[in-house]
Biopython code that builds the backbone (N, CA, C, O; Angstrom):
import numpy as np
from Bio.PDB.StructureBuilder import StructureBuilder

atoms = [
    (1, "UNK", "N", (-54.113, -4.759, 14.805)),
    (1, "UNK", "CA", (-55.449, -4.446, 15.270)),
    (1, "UNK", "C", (-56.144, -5.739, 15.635)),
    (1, "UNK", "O", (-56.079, -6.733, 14.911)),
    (2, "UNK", "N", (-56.906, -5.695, 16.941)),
    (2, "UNK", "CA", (-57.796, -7.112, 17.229)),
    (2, "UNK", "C", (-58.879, -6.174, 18.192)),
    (2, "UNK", "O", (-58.911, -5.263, 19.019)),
    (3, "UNK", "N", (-59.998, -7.422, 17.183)),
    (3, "UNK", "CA", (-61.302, -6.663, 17.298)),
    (3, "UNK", "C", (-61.260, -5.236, 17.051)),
    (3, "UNK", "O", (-60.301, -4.579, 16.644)),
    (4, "UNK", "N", (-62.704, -4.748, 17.421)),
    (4, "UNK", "CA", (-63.427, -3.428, 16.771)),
    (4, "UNK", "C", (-64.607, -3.862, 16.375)),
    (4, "UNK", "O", (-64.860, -5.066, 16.325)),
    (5, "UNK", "N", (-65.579, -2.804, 16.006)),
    (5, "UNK", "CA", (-66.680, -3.225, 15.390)),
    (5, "UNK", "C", (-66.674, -3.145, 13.744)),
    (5, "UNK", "O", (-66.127, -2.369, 12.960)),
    (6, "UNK", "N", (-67.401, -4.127, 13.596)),
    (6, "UNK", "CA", (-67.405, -4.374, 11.892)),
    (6, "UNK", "C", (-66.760, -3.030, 10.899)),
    (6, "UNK", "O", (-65.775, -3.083, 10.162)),
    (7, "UNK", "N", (-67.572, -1.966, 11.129)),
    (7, "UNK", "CA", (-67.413, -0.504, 9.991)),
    (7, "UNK", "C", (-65.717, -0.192, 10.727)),
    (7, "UNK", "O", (-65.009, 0.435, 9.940)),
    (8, "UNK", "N", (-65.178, -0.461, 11.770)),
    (8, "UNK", "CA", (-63.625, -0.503, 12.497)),
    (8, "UNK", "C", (-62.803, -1.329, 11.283)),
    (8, "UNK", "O", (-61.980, -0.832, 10.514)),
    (9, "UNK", "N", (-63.385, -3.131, 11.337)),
    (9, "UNK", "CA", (-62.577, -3.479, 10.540)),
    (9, "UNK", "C", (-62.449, -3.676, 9.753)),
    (9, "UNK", "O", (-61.485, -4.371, 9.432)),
    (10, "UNK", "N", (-63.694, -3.010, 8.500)),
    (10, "UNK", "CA", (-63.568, -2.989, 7.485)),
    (10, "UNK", "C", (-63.035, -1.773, 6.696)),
    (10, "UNK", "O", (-63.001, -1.734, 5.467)),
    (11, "UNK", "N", (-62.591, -0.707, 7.583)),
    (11, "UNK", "CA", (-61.655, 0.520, 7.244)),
    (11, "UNK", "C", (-60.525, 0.243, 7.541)),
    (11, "UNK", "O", (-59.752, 1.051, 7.025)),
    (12, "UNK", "N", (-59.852, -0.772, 8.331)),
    (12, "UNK", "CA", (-58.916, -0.980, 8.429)),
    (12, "UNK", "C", (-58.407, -2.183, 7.415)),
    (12, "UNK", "O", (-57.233, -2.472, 7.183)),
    (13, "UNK", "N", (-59.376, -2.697, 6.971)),
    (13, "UNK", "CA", (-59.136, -3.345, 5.867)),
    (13, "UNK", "C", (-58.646, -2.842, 4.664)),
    (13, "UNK", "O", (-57.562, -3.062, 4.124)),
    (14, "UNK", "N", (-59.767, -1.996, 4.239)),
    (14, "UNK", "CA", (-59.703, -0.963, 2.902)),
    (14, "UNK", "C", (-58.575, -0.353, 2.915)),
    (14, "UNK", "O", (-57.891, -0.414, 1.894)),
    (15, "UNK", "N", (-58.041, 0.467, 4.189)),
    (15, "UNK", "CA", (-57.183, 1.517, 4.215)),
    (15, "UNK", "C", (-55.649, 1.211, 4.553)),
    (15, "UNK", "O", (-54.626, 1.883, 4.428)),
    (16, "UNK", "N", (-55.987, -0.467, 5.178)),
    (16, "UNK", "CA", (-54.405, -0.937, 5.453)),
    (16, "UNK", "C", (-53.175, -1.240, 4.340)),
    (16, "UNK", "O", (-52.045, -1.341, 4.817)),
    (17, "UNK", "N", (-53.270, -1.331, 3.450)),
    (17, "UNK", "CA", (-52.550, -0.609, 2.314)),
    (17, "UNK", "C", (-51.963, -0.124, 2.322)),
    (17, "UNK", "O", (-50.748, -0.307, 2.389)),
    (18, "UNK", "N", (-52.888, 1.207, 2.220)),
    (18, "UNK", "CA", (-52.194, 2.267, 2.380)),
    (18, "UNK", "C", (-51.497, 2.900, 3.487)),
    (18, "UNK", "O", (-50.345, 3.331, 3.548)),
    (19, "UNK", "N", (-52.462, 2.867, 4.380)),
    (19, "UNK", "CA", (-51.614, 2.613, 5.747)),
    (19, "UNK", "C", (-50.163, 2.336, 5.913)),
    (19, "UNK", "O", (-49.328, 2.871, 6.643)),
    (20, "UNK", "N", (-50.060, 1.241, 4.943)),
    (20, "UNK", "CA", (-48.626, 0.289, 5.673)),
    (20, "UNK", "C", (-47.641, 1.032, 4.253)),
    (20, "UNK", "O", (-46.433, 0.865, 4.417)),
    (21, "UNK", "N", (-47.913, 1.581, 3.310)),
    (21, "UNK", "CA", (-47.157, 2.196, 1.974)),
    (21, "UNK", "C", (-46.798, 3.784, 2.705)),
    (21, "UNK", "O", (-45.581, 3.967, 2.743)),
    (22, "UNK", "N", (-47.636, 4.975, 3.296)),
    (22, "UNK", "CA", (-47.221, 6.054, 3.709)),
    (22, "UNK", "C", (-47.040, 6.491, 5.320)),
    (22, "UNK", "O", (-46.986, 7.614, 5.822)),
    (23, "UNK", "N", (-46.943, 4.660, 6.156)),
    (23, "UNK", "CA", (-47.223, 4.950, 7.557)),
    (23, "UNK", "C", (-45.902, 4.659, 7.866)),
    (23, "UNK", "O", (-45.444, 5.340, 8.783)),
    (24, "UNK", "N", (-44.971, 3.641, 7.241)),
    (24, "UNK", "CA", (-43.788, 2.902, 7.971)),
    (24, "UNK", "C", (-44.138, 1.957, 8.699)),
    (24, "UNK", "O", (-43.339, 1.383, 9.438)),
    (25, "UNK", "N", (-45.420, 1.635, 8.608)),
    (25, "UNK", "CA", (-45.712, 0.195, 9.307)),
    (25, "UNK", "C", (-46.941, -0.913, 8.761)),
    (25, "UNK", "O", (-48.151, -0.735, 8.623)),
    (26, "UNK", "N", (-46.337, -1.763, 8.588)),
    (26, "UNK", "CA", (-46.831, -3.003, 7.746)),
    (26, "UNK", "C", (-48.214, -3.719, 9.035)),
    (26, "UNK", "O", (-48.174, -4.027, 10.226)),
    (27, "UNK", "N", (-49.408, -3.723, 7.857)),
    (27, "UNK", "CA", (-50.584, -3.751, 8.383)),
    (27, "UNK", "C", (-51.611, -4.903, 7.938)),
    (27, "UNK", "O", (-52.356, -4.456, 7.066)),
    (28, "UNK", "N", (-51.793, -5.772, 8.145)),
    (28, "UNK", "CA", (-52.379, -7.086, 7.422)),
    (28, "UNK", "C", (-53.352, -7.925, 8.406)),
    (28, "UNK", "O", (-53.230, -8.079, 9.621)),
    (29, "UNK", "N", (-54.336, -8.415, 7.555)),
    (29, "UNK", "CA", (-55.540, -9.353, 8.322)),
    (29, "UNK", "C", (-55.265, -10.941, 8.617)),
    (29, "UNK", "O", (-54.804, -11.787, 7.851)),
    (30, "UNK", "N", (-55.721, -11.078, 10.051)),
    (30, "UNK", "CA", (-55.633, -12.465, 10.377)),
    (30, "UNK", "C", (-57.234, -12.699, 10.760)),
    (30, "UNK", "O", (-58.119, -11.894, 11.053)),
    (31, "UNK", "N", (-57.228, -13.900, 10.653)),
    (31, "UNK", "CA", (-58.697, -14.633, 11.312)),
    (31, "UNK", "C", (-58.434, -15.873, 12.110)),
    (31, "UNK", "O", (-57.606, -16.725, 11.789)),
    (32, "UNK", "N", (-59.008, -15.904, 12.910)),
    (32, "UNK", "CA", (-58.802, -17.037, 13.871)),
    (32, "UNK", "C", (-60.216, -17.334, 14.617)),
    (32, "UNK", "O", (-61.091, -16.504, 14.865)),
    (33, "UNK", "N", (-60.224, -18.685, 14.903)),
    (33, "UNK", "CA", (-61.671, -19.575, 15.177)),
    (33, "UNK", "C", (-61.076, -19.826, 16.340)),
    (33, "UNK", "O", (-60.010, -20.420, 16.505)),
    (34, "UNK", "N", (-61.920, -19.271, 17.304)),
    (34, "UNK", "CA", (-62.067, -20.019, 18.841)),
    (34, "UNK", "C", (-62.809, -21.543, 18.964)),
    (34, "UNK", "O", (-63.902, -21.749, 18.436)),
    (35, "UNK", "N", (-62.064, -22.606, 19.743)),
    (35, "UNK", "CA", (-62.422, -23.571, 20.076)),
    (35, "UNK", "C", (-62.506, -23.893, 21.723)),
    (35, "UNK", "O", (-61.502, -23.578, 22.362)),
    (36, "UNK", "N", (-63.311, -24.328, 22.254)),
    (36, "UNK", "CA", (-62.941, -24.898, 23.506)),
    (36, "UNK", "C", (-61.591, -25.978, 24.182)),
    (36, "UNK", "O", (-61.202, -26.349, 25.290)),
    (37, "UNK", "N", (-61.197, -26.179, 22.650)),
    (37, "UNK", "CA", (-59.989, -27.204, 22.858)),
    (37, "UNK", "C", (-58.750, -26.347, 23.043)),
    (37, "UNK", "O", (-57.769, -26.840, 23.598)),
    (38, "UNK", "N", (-58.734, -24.874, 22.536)),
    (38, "UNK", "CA", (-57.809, -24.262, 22.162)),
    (38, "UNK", "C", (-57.816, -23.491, 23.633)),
    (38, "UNK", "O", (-56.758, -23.468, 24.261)),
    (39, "UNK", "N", (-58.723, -23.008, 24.058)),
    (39, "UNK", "CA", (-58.781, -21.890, 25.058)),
    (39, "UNK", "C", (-58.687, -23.230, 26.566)),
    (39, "UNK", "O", (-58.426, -22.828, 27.700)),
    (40, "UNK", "N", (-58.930, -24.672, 26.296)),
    (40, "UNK", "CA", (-58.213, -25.120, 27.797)),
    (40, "UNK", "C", (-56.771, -25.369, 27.240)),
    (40, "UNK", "O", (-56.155, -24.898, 28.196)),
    (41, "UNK", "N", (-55.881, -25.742, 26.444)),
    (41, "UNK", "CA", (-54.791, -25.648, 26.103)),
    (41, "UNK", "C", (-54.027, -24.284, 26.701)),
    (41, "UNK", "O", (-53.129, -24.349, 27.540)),
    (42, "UNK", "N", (-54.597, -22.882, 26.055)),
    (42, "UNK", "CA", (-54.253, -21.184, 26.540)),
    (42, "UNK", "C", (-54.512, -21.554, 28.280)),
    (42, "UNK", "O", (-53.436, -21.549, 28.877)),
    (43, "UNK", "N", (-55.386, -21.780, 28.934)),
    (43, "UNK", "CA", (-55.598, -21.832, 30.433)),
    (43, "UNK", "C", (-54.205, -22.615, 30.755)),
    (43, "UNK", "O", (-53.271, -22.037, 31.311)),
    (44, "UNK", "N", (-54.145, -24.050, 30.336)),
    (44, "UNK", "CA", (-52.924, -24.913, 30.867)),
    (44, "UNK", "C", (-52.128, -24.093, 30.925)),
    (44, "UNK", "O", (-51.751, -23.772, 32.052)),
    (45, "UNK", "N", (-51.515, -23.383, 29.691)),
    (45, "UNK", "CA", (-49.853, -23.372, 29.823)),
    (45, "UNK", "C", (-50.036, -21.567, 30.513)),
    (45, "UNK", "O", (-49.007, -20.933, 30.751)),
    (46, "UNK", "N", (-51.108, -21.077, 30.706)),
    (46, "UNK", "CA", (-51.413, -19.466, 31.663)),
    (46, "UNK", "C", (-50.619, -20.644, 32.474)),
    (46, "UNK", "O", (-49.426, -20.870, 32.271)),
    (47, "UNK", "N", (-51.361, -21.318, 33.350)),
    (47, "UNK", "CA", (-51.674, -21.488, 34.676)),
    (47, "UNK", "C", (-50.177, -22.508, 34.980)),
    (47, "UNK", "O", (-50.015, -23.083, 36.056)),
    (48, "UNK", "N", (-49.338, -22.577, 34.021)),
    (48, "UNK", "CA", (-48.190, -23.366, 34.213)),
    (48, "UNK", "C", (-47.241, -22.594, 34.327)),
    (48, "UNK", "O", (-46.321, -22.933, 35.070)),
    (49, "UNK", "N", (-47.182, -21.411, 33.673)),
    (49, "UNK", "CA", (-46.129, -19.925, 33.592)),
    (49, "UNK", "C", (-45.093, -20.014, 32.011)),
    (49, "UNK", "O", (-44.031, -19.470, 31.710)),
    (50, "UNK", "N", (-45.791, -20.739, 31.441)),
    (50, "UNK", "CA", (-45.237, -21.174, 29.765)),
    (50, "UNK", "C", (-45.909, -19.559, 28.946)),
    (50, "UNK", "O", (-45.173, -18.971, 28.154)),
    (51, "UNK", "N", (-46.895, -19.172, 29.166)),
    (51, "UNK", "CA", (-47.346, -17.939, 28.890)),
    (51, "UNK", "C", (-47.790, -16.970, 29.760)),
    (51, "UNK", "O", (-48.566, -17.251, 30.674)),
    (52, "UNK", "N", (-47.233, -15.476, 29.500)),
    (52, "UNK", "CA", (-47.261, -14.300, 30.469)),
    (52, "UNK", "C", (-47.579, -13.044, 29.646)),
    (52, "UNK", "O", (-47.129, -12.904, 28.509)),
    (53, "UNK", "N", (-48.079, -12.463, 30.028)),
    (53, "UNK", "CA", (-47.671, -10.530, 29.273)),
    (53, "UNK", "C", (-46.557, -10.435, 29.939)),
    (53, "UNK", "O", (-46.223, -10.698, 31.094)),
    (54, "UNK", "N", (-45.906, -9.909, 28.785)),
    (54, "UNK", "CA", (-44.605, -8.431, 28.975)),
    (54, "UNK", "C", (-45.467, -7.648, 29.300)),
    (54, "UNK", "O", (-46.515, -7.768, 28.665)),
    (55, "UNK", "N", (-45.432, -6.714, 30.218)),
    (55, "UNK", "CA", (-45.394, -5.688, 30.602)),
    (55, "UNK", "C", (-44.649, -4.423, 30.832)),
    (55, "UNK", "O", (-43.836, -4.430, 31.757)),
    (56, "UNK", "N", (-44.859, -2.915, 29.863)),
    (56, "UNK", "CA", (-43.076, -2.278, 29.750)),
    (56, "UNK", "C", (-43.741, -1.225, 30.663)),
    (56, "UNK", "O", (-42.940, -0.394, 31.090)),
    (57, "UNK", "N", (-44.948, -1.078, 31.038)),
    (57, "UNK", "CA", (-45.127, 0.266, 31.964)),
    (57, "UNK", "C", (-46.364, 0.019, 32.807)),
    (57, "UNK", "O", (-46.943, -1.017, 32.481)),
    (58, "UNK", "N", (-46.884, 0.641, 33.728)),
    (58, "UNK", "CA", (-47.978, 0.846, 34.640)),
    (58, "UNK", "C", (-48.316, 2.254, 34.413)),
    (58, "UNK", "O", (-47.363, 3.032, 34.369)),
    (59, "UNK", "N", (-49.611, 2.768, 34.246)),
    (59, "UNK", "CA", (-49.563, 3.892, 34.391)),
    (59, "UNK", "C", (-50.909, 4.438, 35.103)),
    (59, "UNK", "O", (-51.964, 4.248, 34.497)),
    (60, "UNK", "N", (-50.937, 5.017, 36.188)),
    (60, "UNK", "CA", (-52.223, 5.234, 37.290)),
    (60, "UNK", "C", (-53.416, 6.151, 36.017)),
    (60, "UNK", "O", (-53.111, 6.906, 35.093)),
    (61, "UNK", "N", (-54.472, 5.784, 36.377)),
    (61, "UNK", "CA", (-55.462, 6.256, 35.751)),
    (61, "UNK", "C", (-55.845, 7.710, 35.350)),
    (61, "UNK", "O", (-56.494, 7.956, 34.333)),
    (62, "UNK", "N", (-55.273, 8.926, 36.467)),
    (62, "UNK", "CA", (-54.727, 9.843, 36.005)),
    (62, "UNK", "C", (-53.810, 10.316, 35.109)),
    (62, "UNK", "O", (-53.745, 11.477, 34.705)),
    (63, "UNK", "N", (-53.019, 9.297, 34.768)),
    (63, "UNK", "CA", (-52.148, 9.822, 33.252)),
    (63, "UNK", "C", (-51.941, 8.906, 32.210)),
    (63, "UNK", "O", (-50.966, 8.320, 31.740)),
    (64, "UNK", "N", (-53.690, 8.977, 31.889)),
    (64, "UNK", "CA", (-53.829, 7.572, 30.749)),
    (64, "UNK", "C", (-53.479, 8.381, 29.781)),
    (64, "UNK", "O", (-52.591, 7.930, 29.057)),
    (65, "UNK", "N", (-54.021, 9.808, 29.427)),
    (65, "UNK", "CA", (-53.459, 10.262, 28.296)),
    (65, "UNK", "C", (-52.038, 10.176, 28.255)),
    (65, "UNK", "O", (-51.728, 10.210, 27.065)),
    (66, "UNK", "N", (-50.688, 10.050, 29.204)),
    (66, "UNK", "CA", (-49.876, 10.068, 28.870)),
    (66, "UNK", "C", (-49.380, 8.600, 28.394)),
    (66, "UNK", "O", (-48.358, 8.410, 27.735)),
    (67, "UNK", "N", (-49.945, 7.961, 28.675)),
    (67, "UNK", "CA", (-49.641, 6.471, 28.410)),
    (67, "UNK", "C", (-50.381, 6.325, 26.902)),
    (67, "UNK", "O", (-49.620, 5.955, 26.008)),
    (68, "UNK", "N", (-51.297, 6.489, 26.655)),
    (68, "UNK", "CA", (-51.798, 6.755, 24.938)),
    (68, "UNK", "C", (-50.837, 7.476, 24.218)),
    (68, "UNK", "O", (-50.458, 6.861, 23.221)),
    (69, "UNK", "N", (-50.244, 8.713, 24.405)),
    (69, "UNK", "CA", (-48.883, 8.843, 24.229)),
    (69, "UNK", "C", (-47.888, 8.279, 23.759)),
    (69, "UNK", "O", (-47.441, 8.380, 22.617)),
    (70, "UNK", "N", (-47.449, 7.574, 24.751)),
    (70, "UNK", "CA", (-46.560, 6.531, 24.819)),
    (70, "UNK", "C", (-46.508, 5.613, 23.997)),
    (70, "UNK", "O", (-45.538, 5.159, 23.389)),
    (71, "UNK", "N", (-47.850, 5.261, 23.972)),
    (71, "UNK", "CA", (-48.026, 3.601, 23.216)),
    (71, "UNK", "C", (-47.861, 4.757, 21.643)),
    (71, "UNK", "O", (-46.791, 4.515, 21.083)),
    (72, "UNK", "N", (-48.555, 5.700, 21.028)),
    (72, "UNK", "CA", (-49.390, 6.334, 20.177)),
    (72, "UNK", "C", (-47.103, 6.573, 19.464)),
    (72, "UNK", "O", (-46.698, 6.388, 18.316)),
    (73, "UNK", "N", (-46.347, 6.950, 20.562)),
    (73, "UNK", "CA", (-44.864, 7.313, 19.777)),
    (73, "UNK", "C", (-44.431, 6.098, 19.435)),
    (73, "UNK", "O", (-43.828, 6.149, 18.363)),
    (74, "UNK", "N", (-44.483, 5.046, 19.885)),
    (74, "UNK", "CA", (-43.940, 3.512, 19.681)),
    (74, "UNK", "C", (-42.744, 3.084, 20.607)),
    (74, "UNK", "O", (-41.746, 2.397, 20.389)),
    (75, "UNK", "N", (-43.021, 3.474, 21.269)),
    (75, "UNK", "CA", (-41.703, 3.258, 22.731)),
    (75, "UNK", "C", (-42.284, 1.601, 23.032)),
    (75, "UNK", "O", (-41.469, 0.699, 23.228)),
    (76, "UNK", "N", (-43.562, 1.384, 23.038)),
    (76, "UNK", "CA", (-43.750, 0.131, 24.305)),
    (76, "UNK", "C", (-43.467, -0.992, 23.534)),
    (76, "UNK", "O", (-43.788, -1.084, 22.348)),
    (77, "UNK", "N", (-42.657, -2.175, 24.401)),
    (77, "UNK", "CA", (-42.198, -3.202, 23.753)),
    (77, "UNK", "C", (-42.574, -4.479, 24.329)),
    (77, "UNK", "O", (-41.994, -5.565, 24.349)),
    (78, "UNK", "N", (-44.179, -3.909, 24.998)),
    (78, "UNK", "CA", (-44.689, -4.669, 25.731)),
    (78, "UNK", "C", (-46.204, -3.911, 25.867)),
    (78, "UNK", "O", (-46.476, -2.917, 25.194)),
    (79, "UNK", "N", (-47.382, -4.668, 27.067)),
    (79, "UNK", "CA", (-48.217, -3.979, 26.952)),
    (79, "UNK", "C", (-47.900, -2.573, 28.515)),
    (79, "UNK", "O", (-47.085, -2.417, 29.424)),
    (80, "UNK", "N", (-49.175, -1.853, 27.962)),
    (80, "UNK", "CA", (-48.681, -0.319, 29.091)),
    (80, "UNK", "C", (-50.465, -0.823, 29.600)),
    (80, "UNK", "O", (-51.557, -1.039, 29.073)),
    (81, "UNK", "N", (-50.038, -0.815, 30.500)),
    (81, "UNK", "CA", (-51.041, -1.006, 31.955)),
    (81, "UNK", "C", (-51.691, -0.074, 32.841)),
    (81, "UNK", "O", (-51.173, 0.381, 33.861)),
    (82, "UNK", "N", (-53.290, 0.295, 32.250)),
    (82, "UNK", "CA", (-53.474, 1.471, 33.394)),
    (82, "UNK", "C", (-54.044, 1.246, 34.372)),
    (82, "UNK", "O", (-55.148, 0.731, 34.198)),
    (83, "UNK", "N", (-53.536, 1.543, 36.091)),
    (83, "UNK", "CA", (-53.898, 1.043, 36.791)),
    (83, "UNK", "C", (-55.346, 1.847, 37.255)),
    (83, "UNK", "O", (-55.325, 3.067, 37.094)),
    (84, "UNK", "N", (-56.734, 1.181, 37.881)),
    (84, "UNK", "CA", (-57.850, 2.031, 38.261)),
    (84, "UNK", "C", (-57.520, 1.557, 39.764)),
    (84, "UNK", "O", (-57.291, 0.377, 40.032)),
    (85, "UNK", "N", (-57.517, 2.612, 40.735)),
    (85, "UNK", "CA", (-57.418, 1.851, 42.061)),
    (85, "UNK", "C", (-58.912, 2.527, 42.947)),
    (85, "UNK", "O", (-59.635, 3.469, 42.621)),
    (86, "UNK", "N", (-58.981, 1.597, 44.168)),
    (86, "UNK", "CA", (-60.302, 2.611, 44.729)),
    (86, "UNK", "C", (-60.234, 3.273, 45.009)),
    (86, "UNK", "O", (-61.233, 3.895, 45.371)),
]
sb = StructureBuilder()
sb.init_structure("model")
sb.init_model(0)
sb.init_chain("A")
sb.init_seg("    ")
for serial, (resi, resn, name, xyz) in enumerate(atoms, 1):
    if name == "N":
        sb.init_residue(resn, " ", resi, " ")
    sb.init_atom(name, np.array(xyz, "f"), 0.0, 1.0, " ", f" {name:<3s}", serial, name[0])
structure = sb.get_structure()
């Protein structure tokens, strides 16, 4: 989980526990401090091709529910992409 609003991550706090004991999937908190030193470092190596998204699907804006789906069974081994076009 990244981001949410506060009462988001503090149920996912409380409940990740348990979560990760009757879900089959292991659930735990990170914190991390944004710096300006850190985010032109992330730009460099974007803009060098050292970092990319995987991408495992596209899915047109008409079948976002099926792509929530998708992500919701655990198929994607990457991110699923919904496209909005004009």
């Amino acid at each position: 989980m990244a981001g949410g609003s506060m009462a988001q991550i503090f149920q996912a706090m409380l409940l990740g526990s348990l979560m990760s004991e009757t879900g089959g999937k292991t659930m735990s908190g990170v914190s991390a401090k944004r710096s300006q030193k850190d985010l032109a470092l992330l730009k460099d190596l974007v803009e060098a091709g050292k970092v990319f998204p995987v991408i495992d699907r596209r899915y047109p804006l008409r079948e976002a529910a099926e792509a929530l789906r998708y992500l919701g069974e655990g198929h994607a081994r990457g991110k699923v992409v919904i496209v909005v076009e004009h």
